[in-house]
HTML snippet that shows the backbone in 3Dmol.js (N, CA, C, O; Angstrom):
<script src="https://3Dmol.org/build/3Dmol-min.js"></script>
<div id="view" style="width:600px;height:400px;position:relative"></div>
<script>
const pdb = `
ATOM      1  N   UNK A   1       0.821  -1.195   0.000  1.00  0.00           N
ATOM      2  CA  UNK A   1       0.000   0.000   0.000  1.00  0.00           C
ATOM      3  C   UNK A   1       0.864   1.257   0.000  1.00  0.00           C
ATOM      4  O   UNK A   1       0.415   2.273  -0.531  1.00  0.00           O
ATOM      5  N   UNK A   2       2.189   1.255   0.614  1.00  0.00           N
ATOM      6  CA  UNK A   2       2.870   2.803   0.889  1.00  0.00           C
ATOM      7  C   UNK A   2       3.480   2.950  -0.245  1.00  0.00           C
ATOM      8  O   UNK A   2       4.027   4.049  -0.341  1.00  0.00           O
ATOM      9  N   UNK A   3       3.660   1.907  -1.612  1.00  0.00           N
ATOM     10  CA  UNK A   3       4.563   2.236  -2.579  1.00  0.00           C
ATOM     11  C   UNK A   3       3.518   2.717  -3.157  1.00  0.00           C
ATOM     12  O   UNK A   3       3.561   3.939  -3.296  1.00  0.00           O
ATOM     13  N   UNK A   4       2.438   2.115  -3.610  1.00  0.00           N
ATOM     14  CA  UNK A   4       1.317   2.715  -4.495  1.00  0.00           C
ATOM     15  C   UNK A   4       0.709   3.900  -4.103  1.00  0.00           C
ATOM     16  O   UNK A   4       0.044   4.540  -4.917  1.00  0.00           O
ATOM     17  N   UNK A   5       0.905   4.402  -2.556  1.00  0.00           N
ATOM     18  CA  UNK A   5       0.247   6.029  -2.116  1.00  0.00           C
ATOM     19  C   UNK A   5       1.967   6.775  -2.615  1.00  0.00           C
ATOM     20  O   UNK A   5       1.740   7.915  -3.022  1.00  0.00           O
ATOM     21  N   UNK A   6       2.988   6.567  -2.663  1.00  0.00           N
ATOM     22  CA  UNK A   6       4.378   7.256  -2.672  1.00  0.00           C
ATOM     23  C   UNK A   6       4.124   7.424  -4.269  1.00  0.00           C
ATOM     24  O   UNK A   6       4.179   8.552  -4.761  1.00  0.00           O
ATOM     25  N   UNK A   7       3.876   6.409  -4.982  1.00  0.00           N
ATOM     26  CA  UNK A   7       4.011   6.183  -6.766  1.00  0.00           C
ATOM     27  C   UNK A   7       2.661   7.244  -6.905  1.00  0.00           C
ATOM     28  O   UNK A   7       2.906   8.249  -7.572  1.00  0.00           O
ATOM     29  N   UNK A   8       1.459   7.151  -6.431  1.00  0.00           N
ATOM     30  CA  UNK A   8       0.162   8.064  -6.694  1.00  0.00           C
ATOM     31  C   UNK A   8       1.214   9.547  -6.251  1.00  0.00           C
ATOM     32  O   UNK A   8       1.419  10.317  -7.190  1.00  0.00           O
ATOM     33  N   UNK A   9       1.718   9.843  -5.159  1.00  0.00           N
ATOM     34  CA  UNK A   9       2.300  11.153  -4.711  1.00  0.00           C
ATOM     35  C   UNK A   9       3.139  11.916  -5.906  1.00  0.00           C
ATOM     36  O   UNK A   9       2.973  13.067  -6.312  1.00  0.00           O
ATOM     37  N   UNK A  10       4.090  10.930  -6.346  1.00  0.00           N
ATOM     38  CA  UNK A  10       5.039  11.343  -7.474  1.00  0.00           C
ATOM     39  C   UNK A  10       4.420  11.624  -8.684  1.00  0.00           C
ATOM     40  O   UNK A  10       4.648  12.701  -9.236  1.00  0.00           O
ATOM     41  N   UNK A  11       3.619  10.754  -9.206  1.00  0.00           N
ATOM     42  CA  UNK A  11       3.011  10.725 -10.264  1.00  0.00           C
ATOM     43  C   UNK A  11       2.050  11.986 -10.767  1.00  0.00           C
ATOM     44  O   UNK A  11       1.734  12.310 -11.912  1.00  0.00           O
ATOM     45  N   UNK A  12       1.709  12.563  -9.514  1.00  0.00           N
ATOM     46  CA  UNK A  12       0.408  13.208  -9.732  1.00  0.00           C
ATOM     47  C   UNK A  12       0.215  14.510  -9.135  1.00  0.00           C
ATOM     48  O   UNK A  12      -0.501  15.417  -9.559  1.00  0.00           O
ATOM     49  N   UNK A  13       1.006  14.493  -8.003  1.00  0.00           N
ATOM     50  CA  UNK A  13       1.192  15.732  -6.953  1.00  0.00           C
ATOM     51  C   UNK A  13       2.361  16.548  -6.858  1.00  0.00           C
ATOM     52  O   UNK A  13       2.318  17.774  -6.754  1.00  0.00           O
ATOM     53  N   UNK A  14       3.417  15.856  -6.895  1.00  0.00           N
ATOM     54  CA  UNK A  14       4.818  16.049  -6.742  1.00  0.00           C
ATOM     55  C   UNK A  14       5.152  17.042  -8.649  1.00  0.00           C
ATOM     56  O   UNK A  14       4.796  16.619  -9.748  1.00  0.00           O
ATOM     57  N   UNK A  15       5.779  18.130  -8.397  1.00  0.00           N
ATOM     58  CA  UNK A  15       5.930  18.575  -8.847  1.00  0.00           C
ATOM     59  C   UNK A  15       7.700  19.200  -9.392  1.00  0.00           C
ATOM     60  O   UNK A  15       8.417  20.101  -8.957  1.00  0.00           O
ATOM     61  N   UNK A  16       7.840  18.340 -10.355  1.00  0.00           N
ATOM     62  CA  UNK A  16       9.225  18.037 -11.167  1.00  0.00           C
ATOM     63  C   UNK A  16      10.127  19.101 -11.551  1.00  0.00           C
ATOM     64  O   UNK A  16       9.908  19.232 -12.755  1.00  0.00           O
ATOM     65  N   UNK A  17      11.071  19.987 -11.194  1.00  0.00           N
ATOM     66  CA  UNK A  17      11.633  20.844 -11.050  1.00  0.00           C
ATOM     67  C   UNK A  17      12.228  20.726 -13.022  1.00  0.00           C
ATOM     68  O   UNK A  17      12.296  21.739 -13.717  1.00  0.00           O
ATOM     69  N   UNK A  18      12.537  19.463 -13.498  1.00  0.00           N
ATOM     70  CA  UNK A  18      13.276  18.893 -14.303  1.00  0.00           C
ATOM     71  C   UNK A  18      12.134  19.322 -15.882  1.00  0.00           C
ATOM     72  O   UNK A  18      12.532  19.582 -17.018  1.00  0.00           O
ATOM     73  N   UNK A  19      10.578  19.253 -15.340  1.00  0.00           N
ATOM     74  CA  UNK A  19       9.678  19.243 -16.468  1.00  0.00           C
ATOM     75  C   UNK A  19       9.156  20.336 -16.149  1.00  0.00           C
ATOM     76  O   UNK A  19       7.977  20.126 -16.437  1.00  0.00           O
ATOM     77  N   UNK A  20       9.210  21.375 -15.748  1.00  0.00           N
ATOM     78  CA  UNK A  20       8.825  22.721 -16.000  1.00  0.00           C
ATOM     79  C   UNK A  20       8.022  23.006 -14.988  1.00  0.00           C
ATOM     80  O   UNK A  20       7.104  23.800 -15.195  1.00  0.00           O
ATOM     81  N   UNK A  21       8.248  22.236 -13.263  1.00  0.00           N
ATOM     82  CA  UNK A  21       7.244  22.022 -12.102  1.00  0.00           C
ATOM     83  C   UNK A  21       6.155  21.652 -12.509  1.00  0.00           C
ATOM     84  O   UNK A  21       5.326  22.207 -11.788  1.00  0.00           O
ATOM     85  N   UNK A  22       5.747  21.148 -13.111  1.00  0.00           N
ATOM     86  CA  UNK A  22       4.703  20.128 -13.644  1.00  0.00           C
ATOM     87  C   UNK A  22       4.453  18.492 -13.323  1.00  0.00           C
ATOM     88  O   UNK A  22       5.619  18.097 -13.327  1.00  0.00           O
ATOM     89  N   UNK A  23       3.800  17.564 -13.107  1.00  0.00           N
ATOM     90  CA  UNK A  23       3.878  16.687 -12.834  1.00  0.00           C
ATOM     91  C   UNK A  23       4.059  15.669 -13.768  1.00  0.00           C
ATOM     92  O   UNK A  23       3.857  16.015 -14.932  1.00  0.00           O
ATOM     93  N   UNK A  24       4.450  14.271 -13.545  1.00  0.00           N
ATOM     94  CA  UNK A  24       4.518  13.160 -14.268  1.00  0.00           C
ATOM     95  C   UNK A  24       3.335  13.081 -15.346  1.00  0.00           C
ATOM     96  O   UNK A  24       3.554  12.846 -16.535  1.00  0.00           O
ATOM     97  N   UNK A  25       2.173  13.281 -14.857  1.00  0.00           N
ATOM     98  CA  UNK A  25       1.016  12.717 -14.841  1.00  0.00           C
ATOM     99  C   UNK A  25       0.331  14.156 -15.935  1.00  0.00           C
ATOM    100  O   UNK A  25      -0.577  14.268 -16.758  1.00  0.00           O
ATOM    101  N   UNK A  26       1.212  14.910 -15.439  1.00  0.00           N
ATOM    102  CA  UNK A  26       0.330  16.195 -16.212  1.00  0.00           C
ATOM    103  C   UNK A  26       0.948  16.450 -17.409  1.00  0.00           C
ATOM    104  O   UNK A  26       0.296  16.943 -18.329  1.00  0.00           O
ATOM    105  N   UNK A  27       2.227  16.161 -17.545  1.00  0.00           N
ATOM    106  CA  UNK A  27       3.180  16.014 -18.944  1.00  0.00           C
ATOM    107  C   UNK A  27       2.910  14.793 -19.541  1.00  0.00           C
ATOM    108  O   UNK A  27       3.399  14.830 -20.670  1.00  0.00           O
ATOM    109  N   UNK A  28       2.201  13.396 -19.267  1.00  0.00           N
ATOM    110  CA  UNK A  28       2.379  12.750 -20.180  1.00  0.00           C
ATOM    111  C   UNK A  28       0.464  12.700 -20.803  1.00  0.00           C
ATOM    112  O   UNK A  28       0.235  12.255 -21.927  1.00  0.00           O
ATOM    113  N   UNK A  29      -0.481  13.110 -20.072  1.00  0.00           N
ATOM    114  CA  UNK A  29      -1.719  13.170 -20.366  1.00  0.00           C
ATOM    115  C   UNK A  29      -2.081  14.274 -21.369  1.00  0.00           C
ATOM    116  O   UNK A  29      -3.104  14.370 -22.047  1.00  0.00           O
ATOM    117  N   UNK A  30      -0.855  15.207 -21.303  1.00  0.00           N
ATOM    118  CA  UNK A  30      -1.023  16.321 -22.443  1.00  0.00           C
ATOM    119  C   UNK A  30      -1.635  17.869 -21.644  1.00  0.00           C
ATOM    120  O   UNK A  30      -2.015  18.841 -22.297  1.00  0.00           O
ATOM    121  N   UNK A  31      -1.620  17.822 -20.531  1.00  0.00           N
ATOM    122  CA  UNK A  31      -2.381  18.979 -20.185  1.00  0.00           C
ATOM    123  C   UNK A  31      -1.356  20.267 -19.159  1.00  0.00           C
ATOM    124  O   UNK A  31      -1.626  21.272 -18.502  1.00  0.00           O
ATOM    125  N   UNK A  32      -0.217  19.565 -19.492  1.00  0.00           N
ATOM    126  CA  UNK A  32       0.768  20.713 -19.177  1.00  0.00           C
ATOM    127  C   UNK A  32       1.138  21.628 -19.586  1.00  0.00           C
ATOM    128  O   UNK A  32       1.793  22.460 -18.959  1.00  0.00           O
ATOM    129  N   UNK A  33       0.622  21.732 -21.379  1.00  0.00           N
ATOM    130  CA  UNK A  33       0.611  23.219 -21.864  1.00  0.00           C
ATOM    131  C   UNK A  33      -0.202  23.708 -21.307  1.00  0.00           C
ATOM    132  O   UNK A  33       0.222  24.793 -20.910  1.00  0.00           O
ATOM    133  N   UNK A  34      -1.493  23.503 -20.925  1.00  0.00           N
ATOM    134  CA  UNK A  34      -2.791  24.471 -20.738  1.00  0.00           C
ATOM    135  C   UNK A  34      -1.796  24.761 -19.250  1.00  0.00           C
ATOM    136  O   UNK A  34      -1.010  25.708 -19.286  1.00  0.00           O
ATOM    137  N   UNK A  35      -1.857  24.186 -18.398  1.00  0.00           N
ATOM    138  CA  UNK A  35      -1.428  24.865 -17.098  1.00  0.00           C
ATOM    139  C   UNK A  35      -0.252  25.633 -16.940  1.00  0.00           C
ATOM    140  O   UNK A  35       0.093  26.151 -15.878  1.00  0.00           O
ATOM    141  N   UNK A  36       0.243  25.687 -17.808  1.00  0.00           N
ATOM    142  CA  UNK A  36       1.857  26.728 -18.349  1.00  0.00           C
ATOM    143  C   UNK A  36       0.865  27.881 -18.697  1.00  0.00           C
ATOM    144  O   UNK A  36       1.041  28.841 -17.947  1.00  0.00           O
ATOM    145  N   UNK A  37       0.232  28.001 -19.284  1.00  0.00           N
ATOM    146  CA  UNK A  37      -0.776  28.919 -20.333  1.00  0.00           C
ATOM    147  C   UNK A  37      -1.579  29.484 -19.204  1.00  0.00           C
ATOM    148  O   UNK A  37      -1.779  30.698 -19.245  1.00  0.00           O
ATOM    149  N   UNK A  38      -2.151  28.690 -18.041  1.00  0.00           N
ATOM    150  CA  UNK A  38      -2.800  29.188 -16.868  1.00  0.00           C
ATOM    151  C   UNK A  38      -1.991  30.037 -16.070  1.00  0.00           C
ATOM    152  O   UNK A  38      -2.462  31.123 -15.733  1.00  0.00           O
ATOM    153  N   UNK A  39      -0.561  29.634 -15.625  1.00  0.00           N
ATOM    154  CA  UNK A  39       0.604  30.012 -15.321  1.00  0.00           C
ATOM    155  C   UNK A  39       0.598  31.627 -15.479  1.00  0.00           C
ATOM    156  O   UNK A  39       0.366  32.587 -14.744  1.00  0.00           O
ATOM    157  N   UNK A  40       1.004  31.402 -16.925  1.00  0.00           N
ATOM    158  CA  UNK A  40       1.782  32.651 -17.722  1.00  0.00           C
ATOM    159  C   UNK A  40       0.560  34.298 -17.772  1.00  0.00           C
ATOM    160  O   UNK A  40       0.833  35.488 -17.930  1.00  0.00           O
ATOM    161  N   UNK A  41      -0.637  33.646 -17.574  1.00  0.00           N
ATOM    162  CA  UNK A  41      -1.812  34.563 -17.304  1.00  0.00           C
ATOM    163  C   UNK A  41      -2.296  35.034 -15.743  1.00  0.00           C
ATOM    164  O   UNK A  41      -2.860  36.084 -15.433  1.00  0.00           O
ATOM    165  N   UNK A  42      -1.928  34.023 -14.953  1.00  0.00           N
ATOM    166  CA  UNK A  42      -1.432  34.556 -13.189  1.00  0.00           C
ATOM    167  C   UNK A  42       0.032  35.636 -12.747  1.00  0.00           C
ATOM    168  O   UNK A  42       0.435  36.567 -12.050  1.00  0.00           O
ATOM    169  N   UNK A  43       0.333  34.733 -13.676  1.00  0.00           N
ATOM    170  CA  UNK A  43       1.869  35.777 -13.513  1.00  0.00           C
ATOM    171  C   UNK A  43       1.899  37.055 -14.146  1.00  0.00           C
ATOM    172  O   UNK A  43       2.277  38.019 -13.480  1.00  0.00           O
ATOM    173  N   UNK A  44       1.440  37.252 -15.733  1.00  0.00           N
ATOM    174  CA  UNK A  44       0.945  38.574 -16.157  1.00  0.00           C
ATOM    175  C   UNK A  44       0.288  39.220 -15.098  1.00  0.00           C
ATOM    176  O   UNK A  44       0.703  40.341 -14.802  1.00  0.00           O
ATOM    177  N   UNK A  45      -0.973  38.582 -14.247  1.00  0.00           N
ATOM    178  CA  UNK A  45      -1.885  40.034 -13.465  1.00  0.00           C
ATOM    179  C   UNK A  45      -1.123  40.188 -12.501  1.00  0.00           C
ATOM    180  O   UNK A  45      -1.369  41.286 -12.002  1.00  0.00           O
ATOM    181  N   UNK A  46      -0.025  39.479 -11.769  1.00  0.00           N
ATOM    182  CA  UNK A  46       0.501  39.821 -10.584  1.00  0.00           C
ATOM    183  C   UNK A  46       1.640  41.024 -11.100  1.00  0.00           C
ATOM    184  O   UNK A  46       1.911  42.109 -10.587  1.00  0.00           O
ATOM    185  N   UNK A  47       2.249  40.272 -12.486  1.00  0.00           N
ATOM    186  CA  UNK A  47       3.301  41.697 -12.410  1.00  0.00           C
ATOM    187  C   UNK A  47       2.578  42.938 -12.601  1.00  0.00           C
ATOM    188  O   UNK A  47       3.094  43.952 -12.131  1.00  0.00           O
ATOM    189  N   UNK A  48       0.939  43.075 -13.502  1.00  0.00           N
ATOM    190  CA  UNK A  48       0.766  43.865 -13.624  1.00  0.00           C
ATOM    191  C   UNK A  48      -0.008  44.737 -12.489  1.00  0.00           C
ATOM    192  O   UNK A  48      -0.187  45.950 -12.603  1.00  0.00           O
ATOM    193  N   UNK A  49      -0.526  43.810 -11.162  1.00  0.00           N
ATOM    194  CA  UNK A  49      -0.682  44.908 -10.414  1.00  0.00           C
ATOM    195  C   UNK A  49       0.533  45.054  -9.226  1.00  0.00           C
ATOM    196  O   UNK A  49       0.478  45.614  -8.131  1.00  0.00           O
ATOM    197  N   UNK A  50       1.314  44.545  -9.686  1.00  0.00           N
ATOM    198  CA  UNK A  50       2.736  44.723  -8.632  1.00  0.00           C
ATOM    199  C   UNK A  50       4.194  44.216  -9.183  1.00  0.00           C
ATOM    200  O   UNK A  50       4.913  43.288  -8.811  1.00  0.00           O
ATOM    201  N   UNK A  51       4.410  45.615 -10.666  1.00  0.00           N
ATOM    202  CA  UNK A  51       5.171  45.212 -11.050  1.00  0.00           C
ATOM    203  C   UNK A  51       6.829  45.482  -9.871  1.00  0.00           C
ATOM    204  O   UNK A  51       7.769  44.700  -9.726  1.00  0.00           O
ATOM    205  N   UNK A  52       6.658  46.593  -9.356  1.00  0.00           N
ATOM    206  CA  UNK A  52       7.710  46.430  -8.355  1.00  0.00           C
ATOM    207  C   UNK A  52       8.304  45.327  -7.509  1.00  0.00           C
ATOM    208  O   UNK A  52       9.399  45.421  -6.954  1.00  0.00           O
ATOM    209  N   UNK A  53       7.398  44.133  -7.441  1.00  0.00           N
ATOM    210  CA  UNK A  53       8.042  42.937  -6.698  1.00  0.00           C
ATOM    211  C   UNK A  53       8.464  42.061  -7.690  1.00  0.00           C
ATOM    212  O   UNK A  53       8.513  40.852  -7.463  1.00  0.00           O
ATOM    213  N   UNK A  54       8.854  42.657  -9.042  1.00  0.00           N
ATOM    214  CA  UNK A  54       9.612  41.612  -9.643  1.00  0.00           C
ATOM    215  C   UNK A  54      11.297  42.290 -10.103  1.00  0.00           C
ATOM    216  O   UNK A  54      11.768  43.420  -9.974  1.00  0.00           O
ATOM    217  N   UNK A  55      11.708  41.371 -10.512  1.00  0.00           N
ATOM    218  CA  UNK A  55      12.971  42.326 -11.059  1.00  0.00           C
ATOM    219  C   UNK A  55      12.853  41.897 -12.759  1.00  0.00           C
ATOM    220  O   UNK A  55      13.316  42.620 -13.641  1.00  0.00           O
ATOM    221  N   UNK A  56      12.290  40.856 -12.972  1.00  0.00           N
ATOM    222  CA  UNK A  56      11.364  41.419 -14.010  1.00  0.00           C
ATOM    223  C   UNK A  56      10.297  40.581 -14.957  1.00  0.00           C
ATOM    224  O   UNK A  56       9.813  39.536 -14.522  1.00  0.00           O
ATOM    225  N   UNK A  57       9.983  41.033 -16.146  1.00  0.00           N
ATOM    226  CA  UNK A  57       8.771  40.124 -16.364  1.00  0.00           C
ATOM    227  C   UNK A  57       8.860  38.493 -15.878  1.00  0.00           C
ATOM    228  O   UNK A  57       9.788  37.750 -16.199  1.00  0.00           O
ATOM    229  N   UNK A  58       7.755  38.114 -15.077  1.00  0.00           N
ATOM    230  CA  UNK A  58       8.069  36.410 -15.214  1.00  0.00           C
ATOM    231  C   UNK A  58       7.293  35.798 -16.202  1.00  0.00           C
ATOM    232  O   UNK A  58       6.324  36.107 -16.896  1.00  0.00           O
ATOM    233  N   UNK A  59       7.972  34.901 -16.056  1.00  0.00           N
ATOM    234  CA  UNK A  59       7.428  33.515 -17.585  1.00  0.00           C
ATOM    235  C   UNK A  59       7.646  32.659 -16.502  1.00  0.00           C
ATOM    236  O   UNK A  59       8.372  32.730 -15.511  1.00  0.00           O
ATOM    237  N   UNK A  60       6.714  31.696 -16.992  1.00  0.00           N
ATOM    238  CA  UNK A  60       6.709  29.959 -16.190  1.00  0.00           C
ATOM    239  C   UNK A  60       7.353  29.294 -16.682  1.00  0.00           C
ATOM    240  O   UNK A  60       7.374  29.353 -17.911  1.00  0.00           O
ATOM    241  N   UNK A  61       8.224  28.304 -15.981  1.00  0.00           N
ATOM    242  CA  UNK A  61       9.359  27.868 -16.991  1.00  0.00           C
ATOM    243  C   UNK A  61       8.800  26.943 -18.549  1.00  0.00           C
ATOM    244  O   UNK A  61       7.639  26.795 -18.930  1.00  0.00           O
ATOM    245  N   UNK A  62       9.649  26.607 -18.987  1.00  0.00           N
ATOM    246  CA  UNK A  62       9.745  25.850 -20.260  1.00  0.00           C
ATOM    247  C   UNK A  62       9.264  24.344 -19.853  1.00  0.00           C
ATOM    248  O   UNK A  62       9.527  23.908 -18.732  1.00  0.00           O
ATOM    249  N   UNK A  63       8.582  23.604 -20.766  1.00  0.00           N
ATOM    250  CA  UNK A  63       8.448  22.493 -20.695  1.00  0.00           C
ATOM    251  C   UNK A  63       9.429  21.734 -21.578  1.00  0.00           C
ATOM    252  O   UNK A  63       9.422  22.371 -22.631  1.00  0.00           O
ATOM    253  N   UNK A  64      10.343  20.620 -21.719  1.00  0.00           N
ATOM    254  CA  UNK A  64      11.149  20.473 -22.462  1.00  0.00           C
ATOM    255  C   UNK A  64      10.360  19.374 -23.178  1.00  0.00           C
ATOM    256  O   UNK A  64       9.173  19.047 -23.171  1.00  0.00           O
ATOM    257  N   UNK A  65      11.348  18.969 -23.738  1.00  0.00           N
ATOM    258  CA  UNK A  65      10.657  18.469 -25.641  1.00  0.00           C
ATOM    259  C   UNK A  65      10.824  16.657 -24.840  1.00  0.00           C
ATOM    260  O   UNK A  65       9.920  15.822 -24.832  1.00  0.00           O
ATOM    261  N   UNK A  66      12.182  16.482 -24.267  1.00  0.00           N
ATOM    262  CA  UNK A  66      12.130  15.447 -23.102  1.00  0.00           C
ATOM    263  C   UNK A  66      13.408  15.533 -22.057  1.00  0.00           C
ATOM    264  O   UNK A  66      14.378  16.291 -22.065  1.00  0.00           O
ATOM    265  N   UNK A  67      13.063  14.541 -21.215  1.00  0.00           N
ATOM    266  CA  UNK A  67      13.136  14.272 -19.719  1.00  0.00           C
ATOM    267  C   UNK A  67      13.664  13.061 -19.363  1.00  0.00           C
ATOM    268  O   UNK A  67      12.950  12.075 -19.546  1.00  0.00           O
ATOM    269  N   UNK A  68      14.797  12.909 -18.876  1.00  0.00           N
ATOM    270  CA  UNK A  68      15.580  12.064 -18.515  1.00  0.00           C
ATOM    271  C   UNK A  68      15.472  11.799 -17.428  1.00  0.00           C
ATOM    272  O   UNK A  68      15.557  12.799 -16.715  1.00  0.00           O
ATOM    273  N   UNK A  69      15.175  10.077 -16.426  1.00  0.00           N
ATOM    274  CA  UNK A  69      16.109  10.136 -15.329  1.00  0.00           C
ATOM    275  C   UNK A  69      17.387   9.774 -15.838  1.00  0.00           C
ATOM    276  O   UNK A  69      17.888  10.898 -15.821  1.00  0.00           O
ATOM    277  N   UNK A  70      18.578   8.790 -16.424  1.00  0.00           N
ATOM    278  CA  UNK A  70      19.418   8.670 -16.784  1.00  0.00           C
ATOM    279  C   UNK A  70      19.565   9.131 -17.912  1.00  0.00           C
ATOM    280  O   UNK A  70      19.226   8.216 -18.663  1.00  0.00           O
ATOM    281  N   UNK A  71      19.908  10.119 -18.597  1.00  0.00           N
ATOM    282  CA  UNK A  71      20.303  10.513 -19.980  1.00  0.00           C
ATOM    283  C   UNK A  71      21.225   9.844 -20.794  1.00  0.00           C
ATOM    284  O   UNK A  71      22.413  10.161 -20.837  1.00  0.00           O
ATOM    285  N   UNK A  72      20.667   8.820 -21.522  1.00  0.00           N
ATOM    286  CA  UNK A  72      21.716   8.331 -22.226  1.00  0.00           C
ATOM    287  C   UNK A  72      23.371   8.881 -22.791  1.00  0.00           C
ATOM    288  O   UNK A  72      24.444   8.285 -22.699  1.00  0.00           O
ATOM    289  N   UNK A  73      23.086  10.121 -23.336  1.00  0.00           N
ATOM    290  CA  UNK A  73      23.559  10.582 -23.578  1.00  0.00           C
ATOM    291  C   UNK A  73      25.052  11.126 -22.984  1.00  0.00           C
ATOM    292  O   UNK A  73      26.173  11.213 -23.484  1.00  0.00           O
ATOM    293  N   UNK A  74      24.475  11.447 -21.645  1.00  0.00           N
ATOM    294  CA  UNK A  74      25.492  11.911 -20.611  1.00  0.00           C
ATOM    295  C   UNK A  74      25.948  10.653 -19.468  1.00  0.00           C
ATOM    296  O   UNK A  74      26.523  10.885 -18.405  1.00  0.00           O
ATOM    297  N   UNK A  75      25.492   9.112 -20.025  1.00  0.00           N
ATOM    298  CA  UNK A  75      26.127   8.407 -18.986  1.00  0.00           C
ATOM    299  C   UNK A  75      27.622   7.944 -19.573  1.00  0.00           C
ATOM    300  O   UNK A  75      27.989   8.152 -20.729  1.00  0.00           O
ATOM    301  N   UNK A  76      28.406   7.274 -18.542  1.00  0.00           N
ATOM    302  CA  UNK A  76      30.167   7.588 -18.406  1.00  0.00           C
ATOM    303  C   UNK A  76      29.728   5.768 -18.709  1.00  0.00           C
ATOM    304  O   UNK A  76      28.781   5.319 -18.063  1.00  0.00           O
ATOM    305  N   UNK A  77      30.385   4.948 -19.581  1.00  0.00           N
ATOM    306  CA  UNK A  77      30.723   4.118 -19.650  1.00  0.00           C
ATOM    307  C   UNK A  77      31.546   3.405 -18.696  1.00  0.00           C
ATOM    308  O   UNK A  77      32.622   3.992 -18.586  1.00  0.00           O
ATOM    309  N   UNK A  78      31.480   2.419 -17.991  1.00  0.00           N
ATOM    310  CA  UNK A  78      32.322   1.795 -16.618  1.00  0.00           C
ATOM    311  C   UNK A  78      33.704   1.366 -17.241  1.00  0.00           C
ATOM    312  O   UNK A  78      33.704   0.839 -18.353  1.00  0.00           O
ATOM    313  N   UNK A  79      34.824   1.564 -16.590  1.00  0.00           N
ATOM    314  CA  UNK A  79      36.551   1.056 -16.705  1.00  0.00           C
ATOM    315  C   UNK A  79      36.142  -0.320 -17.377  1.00  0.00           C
ATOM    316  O   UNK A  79      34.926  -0.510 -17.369  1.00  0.00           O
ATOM    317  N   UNK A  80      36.728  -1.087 -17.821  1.00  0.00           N
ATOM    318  CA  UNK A  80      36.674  -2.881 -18.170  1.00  0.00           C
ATOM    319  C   UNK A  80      37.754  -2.798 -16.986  1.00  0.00           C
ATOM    320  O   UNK A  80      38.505  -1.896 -16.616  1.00  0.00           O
ATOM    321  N   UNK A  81      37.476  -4.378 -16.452  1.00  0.00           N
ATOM    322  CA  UNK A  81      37.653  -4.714 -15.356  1.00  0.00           C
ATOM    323  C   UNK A  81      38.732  -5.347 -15.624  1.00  0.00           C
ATOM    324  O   UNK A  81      38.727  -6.073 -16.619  1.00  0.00           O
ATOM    325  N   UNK A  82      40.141  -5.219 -14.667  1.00  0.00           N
ATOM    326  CA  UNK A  82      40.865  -5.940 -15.338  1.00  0.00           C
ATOM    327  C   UNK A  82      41.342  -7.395 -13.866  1.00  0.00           C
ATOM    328  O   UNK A  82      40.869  -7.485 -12.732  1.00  0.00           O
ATOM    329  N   UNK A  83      42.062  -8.006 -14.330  1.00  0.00           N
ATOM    330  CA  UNK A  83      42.091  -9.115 -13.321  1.00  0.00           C
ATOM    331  C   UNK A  83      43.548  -9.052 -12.677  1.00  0.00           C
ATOM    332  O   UNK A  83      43.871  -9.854 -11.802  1.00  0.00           O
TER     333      UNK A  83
END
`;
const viewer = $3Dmol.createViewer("view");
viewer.addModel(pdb, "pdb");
viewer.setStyle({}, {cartoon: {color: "spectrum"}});
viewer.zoomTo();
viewer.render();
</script>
């Protein structure tokens, strides 16, 4: 039961620094543009009725195109082992 409430937490609540603070669940169902788009229209009325508490316009971050836990790309191949 605590892996499947921890896996529901991550999946759905937990919010991914890596995918644009968006969730697992909200980037792969497709509805993380609209809430970037919800975002970017909260953040417009706040700078615009208090643009002094920013240093300057905000934008919500980027959603990337993809998302790695291991990036192929950037993993280090291991020594061969020698005897």
């Amino acid at each position: 039961m605590f892996i499947t409430q921890r896996t529901s937490y991550y999946n759905h609540e937990h919010r991914h620094s890596g995918i644009g603070f968006h969730t697992p669940a909200s980037v792969h169902f497709g509805t993380a543009e609209e809430i970037r788009d919800q975002r970017a229209v909260t953040l417009a009325a706040a700078y615009a009725r208090h643009p002094e508490s920013f240093g300057c316009r905000p934008r919500p971050p980027e959603i990337p195109q993809t998302a790695w836990i291991n990036d192929p790309a950037k993993r280090r191949e291991p020594a061969p082992q020698t005897s």
